[in-house]
N, CA, C and O atoms as a Tinker XYZ file with bonds, in Angstrom:
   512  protein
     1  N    255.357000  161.844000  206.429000    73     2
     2  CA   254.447000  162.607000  207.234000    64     1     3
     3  C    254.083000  161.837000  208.511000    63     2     4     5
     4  O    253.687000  162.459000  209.496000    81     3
     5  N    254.213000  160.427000  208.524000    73     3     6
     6  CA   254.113000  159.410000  209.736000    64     5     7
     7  C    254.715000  160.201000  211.049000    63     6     8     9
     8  O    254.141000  160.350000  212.128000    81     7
     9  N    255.887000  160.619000  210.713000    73     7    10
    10  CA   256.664000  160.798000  211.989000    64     9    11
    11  C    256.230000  162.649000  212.083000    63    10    12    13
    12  O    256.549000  162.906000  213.244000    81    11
    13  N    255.803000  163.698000  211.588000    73    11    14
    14  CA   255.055000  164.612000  211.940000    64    13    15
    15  C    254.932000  164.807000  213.084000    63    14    16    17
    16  O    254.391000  163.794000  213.529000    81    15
    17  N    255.187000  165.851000  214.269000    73    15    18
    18  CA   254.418000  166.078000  214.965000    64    17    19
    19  C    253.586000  166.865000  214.805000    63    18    20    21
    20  O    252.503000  166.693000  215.364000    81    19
    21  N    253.857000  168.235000  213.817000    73    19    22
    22  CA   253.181000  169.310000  213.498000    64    21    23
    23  C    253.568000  169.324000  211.844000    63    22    24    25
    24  O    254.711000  169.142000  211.426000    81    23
    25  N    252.422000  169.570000  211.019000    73    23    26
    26  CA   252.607000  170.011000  209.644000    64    25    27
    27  C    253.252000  171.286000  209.264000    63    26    28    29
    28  O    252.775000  172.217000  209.913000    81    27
    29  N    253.836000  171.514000  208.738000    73    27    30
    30  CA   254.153000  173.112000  208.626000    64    29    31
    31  C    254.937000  173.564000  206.818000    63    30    32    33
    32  O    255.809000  173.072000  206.102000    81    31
    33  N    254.040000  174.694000  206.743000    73    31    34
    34  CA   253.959000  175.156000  205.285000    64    33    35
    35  C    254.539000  176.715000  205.861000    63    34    36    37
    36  O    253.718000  177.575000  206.180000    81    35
    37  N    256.211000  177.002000  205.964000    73    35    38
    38  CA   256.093000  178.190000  206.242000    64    37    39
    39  C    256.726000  178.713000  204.796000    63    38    40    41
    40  O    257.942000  178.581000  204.656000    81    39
    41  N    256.205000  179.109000  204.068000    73    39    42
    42  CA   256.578000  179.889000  202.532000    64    41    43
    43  C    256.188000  181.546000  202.832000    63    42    44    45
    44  O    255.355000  182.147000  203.511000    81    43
    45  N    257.261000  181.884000  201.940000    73    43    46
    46  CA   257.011000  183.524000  202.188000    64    45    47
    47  C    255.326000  183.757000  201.563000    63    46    48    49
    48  O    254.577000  182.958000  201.000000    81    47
    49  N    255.130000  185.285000  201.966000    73    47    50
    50  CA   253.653000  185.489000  201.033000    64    49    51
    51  C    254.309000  186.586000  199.998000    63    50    52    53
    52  O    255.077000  187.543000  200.092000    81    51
    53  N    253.675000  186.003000  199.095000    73    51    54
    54  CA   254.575000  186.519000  197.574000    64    53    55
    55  C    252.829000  186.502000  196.768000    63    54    56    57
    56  O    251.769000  186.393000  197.385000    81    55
    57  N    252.935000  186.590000  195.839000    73    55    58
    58  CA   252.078000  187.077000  194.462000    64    57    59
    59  C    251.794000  185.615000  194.346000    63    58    60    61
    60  O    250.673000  185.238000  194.689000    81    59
    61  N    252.755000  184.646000  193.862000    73    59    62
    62  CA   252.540000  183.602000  193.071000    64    61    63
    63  C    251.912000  182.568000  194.453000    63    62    64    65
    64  O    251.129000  181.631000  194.297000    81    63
    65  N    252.434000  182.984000  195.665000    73    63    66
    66  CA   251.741000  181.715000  196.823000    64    65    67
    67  C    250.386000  182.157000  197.517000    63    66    68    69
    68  O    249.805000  181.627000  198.464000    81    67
    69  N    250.003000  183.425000  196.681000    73    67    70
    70  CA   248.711000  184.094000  196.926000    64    69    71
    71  C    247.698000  183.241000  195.758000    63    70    72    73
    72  O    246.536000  182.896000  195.971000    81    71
    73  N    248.412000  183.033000  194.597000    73    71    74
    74  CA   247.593000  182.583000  193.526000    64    73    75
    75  C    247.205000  180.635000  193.800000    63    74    76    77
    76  O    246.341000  180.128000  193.084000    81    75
    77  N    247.733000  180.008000  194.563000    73    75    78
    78  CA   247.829000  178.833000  194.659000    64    77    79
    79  C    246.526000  178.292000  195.644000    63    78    80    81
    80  O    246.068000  178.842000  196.645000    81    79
    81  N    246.076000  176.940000  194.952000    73    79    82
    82  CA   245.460000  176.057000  195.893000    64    81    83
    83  C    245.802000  174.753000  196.069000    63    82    84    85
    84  O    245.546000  173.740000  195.418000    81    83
    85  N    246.720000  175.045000  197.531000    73    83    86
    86  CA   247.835000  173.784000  197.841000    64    85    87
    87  C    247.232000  172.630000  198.004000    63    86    88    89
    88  O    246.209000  172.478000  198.673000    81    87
    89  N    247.966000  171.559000  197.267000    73    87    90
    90  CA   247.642000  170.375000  197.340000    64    89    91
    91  C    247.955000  169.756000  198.927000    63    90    92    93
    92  O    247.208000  169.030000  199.584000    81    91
    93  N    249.011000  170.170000  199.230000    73    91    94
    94  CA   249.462000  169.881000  200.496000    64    93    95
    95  C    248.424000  170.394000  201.676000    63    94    96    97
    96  O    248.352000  169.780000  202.740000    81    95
    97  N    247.876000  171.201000  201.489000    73    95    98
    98  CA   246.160000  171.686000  202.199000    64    97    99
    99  C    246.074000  170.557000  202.988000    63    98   100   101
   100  O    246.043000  170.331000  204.197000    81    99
   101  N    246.035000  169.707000  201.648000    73    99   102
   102  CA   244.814000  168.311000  201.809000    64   101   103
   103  C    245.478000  167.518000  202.489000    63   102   104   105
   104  O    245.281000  167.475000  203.703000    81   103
   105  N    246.517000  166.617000  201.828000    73   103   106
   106  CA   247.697000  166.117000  202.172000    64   105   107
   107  C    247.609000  166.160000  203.874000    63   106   108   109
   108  O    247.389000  165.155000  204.549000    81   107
   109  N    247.817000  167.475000  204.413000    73   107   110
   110  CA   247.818000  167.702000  205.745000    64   109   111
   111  C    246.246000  167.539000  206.574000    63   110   112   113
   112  O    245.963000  167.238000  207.734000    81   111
   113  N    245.431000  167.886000  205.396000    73   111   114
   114  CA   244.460000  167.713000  206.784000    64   113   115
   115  C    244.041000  166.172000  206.575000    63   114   116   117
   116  O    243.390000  165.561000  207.423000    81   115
   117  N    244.463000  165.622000  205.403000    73   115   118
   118  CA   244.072000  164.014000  205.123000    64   117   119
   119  C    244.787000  163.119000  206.311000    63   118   120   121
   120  O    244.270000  162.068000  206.691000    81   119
   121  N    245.944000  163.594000  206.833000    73   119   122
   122  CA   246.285000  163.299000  207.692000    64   121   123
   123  C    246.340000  163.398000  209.307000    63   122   124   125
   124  O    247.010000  162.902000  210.213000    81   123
   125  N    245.211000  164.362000  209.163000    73   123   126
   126  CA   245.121000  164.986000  210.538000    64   125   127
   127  C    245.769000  165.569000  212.094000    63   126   128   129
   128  O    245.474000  165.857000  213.254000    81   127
   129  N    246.938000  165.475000  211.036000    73   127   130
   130  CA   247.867000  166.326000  212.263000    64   129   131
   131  C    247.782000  167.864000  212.366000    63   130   132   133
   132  O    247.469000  168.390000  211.298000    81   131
   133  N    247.979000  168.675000  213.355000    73   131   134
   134  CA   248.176000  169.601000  213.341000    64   133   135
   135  C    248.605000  170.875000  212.152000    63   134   136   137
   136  O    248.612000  170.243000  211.095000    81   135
   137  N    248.763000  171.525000  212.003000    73   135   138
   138  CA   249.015000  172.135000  210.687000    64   137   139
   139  C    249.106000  173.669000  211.480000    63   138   140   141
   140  O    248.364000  174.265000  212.261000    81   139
   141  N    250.602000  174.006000  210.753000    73   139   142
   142  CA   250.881000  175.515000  211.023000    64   141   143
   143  C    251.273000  176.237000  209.758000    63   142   144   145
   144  O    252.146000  175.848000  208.982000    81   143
   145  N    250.629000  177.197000  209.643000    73   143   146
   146  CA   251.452000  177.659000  208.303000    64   145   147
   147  C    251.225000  179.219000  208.391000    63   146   148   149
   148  O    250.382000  179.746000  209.117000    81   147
   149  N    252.499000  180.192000  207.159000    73   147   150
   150  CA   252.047000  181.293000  207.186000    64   149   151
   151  C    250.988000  181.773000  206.595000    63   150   152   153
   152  O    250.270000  180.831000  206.261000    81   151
   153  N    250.407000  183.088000  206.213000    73   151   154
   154  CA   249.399000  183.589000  206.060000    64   153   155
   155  C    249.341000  183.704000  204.466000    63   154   156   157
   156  O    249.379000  184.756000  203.827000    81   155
   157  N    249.211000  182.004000  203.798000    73   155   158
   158  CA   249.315000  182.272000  202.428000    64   157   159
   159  C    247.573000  181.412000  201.833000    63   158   160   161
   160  O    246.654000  180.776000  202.350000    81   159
   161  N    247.931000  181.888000  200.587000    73   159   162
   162  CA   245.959000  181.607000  200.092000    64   161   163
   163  C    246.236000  179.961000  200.543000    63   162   164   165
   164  O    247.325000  179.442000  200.788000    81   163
   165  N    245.022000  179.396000  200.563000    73   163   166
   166  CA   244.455000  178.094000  200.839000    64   165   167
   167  C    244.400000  177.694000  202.211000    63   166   168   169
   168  O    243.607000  176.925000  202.754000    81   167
   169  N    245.296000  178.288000  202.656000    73   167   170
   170  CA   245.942000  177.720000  204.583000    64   169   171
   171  C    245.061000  178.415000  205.448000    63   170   172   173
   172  O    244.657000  178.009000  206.538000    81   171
   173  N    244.785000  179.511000  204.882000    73   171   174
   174  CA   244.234000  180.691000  205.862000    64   173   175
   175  C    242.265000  180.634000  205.692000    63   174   176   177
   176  O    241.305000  181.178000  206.237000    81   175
   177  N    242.427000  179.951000  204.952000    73   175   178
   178  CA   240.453000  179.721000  204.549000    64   177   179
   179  C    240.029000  178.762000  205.864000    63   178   180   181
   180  O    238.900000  178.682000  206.349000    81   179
   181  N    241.072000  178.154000  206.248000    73   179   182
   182  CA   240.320000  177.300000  207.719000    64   181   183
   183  C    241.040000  177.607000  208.746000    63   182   184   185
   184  O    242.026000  176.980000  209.134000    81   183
   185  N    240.567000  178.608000  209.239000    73   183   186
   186  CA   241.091000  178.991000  210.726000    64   185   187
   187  C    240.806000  177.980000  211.898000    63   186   188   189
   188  O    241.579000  178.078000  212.851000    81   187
   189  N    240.178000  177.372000  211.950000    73   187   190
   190  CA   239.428000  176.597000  212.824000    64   189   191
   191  C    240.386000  175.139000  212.423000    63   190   192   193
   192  O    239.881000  174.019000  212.502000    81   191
   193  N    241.152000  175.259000  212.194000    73   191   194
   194  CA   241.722000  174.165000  211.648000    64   193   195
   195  C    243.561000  173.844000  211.164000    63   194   196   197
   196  O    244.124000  172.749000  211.174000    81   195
   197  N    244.081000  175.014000  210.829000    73   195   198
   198  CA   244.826000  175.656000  210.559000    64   197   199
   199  C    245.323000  176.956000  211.680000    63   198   200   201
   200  O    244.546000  177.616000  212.369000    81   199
   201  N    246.638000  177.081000  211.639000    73   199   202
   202  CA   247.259000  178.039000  212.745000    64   201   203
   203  C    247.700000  178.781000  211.469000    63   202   204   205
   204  O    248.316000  178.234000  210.555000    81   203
   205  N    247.414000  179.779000  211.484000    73   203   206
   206  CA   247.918000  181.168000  210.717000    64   205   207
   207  C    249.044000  181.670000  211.906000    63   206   208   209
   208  O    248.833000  181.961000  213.083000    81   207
   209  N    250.474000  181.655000  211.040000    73   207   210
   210  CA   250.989000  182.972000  211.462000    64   209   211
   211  C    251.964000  183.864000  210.539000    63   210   212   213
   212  O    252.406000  183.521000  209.442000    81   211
   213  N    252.273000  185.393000  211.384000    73   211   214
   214  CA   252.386000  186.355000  210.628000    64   213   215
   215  C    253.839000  186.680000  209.973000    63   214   216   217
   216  O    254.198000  187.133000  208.886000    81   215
   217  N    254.621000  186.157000  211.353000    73   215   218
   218  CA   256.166000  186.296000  211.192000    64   217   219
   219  C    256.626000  184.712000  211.943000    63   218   220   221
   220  O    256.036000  183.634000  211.877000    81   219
   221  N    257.887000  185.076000  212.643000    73   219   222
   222  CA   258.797000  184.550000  212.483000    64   221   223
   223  C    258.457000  183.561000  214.492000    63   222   224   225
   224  O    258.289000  182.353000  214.659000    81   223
   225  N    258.472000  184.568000  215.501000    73   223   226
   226  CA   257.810000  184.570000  216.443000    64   225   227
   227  C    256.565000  183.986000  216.799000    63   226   228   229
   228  O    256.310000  183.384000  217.842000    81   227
   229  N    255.667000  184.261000  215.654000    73   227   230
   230  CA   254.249000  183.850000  216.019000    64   229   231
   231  C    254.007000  182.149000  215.295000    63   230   232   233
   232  O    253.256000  181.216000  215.578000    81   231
   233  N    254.998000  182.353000  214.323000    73   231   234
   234  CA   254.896000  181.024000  213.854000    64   233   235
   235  C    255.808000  179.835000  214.813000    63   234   236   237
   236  O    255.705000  178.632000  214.572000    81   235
   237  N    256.504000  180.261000  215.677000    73   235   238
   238  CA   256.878000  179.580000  216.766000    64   237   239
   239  C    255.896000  179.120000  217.799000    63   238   240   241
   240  O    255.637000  177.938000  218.025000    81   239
   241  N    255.372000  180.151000  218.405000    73   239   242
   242  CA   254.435000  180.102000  219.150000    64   241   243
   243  C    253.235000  179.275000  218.599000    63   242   244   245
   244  O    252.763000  178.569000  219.491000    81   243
   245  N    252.448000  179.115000  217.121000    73   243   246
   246  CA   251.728000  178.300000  216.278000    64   245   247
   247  C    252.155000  176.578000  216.740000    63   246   248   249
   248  O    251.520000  175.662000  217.264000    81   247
   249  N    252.979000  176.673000  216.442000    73   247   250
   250  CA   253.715000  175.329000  216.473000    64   249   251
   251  C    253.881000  175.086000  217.884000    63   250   252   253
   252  O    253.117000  174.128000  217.998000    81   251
   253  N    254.378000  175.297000  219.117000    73   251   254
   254  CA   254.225000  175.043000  220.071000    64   253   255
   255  C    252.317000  174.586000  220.288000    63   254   256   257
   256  O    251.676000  173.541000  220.396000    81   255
   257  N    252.082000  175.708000  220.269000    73   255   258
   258  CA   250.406000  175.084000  220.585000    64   257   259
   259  C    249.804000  174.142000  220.104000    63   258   260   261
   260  O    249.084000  173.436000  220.810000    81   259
   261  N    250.019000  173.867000  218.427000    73   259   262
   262  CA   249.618000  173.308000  218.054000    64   261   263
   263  C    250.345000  171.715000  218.737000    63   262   264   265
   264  O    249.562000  170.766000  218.786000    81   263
   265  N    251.520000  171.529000  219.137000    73   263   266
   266  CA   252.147000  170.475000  219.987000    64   265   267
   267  C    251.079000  169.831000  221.089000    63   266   268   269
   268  O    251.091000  168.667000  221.492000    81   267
   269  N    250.251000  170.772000  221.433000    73   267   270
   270  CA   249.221000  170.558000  222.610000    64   269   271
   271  C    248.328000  170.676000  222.382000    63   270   272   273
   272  O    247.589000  170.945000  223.329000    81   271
   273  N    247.718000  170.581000  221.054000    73   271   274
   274  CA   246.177000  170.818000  220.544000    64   273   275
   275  C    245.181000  169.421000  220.938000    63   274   276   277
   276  O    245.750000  168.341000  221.096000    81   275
   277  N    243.645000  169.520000  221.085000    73   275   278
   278  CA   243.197000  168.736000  221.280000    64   277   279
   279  C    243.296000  167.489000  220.316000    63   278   280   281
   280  O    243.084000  167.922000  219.183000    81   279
   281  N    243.516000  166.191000  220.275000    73   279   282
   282  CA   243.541000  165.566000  219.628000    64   281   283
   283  C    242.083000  165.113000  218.872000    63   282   284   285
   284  O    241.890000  164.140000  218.143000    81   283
   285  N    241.212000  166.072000  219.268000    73   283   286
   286  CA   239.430000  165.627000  218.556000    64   285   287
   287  C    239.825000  166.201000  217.211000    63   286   288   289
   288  O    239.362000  165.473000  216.332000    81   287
   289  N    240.407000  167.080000  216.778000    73   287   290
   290  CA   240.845000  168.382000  216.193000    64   289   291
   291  C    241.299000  167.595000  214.775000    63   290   292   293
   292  O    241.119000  168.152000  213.692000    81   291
   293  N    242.052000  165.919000  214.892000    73   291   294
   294  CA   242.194000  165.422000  213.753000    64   293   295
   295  C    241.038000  165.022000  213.029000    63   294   296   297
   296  O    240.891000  165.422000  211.874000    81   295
   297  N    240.091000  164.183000  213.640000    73   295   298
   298  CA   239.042000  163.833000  212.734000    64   297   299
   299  C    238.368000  165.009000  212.157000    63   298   300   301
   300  O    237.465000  164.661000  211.397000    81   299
   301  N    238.519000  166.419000  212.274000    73   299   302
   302  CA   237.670000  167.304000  211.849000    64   301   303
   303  C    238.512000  168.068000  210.536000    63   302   304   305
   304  O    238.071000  168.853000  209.697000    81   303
   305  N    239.713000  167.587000  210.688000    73   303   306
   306  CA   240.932000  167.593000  209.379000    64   305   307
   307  C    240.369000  166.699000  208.525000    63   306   308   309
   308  O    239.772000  167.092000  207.522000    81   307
   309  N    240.505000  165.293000  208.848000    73   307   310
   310  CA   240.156000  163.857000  208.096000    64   309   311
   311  C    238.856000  164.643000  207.203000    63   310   312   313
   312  O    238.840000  164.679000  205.972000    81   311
   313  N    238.088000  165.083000  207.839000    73   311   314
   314  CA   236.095000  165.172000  207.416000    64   313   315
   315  C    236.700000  166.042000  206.733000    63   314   316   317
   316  O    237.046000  165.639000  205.623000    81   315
   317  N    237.100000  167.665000  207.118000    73   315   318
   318  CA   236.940000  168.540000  205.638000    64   317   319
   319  C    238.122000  167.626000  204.059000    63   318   320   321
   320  O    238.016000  167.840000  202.851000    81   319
   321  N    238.926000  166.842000  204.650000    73   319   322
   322  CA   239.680000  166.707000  203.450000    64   321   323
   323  C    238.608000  165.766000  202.309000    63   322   324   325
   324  O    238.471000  166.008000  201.110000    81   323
   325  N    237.981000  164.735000  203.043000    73   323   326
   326  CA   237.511000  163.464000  202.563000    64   325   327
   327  C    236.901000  164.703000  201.242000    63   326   328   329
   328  O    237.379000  164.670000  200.108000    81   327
   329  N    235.726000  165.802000  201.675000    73   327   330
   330  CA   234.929000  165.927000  200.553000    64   329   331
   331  C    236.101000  166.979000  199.595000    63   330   332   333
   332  O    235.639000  167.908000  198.932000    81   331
   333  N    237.869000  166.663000  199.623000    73   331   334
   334  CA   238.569000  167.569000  198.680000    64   333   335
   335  C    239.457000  166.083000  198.426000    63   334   336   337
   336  O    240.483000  165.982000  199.099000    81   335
   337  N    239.118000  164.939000  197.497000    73   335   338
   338  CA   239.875000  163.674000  197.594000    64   337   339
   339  C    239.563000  163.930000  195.903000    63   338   340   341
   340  O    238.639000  164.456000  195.283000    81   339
   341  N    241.017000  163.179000  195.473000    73   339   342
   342  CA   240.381000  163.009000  193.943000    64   341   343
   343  C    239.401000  162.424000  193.388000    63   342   344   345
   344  O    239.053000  162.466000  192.208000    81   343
   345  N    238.862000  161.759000  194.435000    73   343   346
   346  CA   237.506000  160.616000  193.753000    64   345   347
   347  C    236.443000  162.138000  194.113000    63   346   348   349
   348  O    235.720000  162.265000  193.125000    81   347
   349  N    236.219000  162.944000  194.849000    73   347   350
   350  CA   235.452000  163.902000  194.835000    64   349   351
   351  C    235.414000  165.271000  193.583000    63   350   352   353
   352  O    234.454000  165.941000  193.203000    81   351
   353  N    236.667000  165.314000  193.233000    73   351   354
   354  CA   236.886000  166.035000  192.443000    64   353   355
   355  C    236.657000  165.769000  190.843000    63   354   356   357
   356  O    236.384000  166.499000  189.890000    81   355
   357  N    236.925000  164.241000  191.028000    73   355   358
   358  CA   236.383000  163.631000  189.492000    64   357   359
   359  C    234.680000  163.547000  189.385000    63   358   360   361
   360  O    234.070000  163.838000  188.356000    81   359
   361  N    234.133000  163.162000  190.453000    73   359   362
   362  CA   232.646000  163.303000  190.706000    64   361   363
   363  C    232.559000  164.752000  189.975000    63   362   364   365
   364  O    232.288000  165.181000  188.854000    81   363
   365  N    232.823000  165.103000  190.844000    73   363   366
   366  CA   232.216000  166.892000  190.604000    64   365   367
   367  C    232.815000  167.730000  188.903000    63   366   368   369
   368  O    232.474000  168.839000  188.490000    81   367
   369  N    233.564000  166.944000  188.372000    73   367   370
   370  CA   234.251000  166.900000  186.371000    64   369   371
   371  C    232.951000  166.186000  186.086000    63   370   372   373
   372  O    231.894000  166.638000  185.646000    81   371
   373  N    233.317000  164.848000  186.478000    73   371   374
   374  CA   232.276000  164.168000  185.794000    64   373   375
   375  C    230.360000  164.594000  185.397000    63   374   376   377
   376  O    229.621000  164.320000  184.451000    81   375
   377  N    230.197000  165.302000  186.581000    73   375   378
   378  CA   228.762000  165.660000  186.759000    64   377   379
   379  C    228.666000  167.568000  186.066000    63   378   380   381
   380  O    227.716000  168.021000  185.428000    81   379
   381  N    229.386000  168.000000  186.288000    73   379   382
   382  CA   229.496000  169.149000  184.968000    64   381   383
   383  C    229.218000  168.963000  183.773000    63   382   384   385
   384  O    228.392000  169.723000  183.268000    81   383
   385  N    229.909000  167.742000  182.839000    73   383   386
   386  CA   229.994000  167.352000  181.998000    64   385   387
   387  C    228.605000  166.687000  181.860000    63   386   388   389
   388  O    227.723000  167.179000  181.157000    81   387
   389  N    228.481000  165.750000  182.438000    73   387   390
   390  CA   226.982000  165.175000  182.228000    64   389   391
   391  C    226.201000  166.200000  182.344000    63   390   392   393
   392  O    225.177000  165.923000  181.719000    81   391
   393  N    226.123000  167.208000  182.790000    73   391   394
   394  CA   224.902000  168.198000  182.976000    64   393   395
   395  C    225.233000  168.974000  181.814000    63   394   396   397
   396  O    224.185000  169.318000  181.268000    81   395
   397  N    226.236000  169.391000  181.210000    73   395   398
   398  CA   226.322000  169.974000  179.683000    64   397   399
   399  C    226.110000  169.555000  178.863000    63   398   400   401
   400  O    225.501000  170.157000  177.979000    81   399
   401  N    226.699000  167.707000  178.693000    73   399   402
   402  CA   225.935000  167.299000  177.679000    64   401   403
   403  C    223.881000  167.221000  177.498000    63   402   404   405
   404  O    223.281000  167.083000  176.432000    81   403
   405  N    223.397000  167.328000  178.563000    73   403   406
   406  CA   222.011000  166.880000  178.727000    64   405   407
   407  C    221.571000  168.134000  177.967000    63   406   408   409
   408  O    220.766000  168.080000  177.037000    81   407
   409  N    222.360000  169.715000  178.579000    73   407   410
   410  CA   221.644000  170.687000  178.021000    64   409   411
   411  C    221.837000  170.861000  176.636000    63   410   412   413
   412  O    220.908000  171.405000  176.039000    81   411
   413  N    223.026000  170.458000  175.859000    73   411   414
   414  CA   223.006000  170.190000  174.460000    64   413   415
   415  C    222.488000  169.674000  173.893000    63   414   416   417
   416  O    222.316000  170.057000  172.736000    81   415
   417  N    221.837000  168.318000  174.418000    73   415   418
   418  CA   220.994000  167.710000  174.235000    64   417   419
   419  C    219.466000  167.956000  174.246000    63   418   420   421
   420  O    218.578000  167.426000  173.579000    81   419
   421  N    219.434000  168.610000  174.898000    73   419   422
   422  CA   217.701000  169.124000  175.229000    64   421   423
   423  C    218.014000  170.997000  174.743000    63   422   424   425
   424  O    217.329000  171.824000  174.143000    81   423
   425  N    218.776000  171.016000  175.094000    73   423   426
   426  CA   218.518000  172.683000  174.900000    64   425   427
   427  C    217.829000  173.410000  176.384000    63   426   428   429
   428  O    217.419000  173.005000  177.472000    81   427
   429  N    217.990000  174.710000  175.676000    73   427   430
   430  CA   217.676000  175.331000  177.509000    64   429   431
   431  C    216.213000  175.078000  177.988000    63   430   432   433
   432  O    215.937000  174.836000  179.163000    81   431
   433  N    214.938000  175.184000  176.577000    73   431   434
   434  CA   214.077000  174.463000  177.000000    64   433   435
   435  C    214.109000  173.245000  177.650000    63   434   436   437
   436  O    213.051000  173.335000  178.273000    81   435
   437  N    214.634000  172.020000  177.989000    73   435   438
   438  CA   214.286000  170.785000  178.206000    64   437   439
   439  C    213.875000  170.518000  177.205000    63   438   440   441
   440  O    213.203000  169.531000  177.504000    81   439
   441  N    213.725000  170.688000  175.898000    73   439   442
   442  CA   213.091000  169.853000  174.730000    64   441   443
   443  C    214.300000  169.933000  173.788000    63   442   444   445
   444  O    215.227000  170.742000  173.756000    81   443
   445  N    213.986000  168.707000  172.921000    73   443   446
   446  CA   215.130000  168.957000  171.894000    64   445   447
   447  C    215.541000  170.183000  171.209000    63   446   448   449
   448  O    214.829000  170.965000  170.579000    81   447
   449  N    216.939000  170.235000  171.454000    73   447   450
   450  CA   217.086000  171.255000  170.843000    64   449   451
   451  C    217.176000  171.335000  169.564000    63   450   452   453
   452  O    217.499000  170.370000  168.871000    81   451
   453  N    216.769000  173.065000  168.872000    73   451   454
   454  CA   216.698000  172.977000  167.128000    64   453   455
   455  C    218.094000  173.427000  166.914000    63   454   456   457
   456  O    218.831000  173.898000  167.780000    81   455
   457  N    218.320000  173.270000  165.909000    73   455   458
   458  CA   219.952000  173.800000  164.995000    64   457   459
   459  C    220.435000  175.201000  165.738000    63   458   460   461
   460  O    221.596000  175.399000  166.096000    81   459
   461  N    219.329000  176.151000  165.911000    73   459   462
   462  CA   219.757000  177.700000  166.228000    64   461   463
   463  C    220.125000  177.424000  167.924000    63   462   464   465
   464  O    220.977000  178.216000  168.325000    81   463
   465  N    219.655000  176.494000  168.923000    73   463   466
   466  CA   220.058000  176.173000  170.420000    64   465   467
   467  C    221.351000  175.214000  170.014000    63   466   468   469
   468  O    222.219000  175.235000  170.886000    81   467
   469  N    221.566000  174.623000  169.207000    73   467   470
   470  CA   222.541000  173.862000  169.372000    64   469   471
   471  C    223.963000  174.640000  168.583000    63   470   472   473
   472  O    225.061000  174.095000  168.707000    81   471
   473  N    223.857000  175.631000  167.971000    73   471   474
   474  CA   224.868000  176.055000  167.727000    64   473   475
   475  C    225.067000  177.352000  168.745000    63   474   476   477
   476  O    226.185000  177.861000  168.659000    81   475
   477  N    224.152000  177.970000  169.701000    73   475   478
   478  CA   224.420000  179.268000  171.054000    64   477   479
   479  C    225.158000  178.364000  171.681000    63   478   480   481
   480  O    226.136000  178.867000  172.233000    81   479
   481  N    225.032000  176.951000  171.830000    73   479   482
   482  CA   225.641000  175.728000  173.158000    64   481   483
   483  C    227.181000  175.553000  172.505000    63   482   484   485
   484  O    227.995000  175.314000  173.397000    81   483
   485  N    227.613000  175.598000  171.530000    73   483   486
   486  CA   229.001000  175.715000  170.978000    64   485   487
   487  C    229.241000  174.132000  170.462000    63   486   488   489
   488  O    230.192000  173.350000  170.465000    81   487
   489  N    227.818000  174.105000  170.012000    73   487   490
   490  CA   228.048000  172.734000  168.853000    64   489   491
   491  C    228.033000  172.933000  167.547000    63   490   492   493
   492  O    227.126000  173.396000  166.855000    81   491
   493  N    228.984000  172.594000  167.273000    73   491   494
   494  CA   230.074000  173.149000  165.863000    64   493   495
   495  C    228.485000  171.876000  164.414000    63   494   496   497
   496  O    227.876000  170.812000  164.303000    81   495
   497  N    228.871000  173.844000  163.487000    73   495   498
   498  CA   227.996000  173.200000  162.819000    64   497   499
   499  C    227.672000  171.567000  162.143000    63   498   500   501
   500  O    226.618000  170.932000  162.162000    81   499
   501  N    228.902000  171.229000  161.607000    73   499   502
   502  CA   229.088000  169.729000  160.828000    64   501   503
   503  C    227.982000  168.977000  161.882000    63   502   504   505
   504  O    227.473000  168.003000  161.327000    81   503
   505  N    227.575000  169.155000  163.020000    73   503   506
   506  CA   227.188000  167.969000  163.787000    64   505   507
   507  C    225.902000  168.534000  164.263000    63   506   508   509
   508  O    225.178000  167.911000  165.039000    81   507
   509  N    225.628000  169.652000  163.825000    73   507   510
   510  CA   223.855000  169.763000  163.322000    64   509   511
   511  C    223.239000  169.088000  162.506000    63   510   512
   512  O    222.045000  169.309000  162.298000    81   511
C-alpha cells in the first residue's frame, strides 16, 4: 500500500458485497491515502472521505480527483480509522462483557441478585 497513489475497492455491487463490513475500509483510511471505490456497503457510509462511484466512467473520473485531493484529507482518514483499530474493538468486547457480568451479578436491581433474576439473565441453574 506504500507505493499507492489512490486506494481503490472497485467490486461489483452484488447481495453478498452489500452484506459486508470491509476490513480494507480501515486498512485504507489507516493509511490515509485517498480511497475510491464503488457504491458498495461500508465505502459509501463516509462520503466525506471516500469517492463513491457508479460505473465505469465515474470511477475514472473518482480516481483522477482523488490524484489531486487535498492532502489535509489524510489525517481525517488516520482519526476516523484510529477509533475502528483492534485495540478499540477489543475495548468495546471487553466492556460488554464486564457490563453483563456486573448485571448478573447484581441483577437489574443493582442489588444482588435472587435465583428467579439470575436464571431471566441465562445463568444456568447448577450455578444458582
Amino acid at each position: 500500500m506504500r507505493a499507492f497513489d489512490v486506494c481503490i475497492t472497485p467490486h461489483r455491487v452484488t447481495a453478498f458485497t452489500e452484506s459486508l463490513n470491509p476490513i480494507k475500509l480501515w486498512e485504507y483510511m489507516a493509511a490515509g491515502k485517498p480511497i475510491v471505490s464503488t457504491d458498495i456497503a461500508g465505502f459509501r457510509d463516509y462520503p466525506s472521505l471516500v469517492r463513491i462511484a457508479r460505473d465505469a466512467d465515474s470511477f475514472l473520473d473518482a480516481v483522477r480527483e482523488a490524484l489531486a485531493e487535498d492532502p489535509k484529507t489524510a489525517a481525517l482518514r488516520q482519526s476516523q480509522a484510529a477509533g475502528h483499530s483492534w485495540e478499540q474493538r477489543l475495548d468495546a468486547i471487553e466492556a460488554i462483557i464486564a457490563d453483563s457480568l456486573q448485571r448478573r451479578e447484581t441483577g437489574a436491581s443493582g442489588q444482588p441478585a435472587n435465583n428467579n433474576e439470575r436464571r431471566s439473565l441465562g445463568v444456568p441453574a447448577w450455578k444458582v
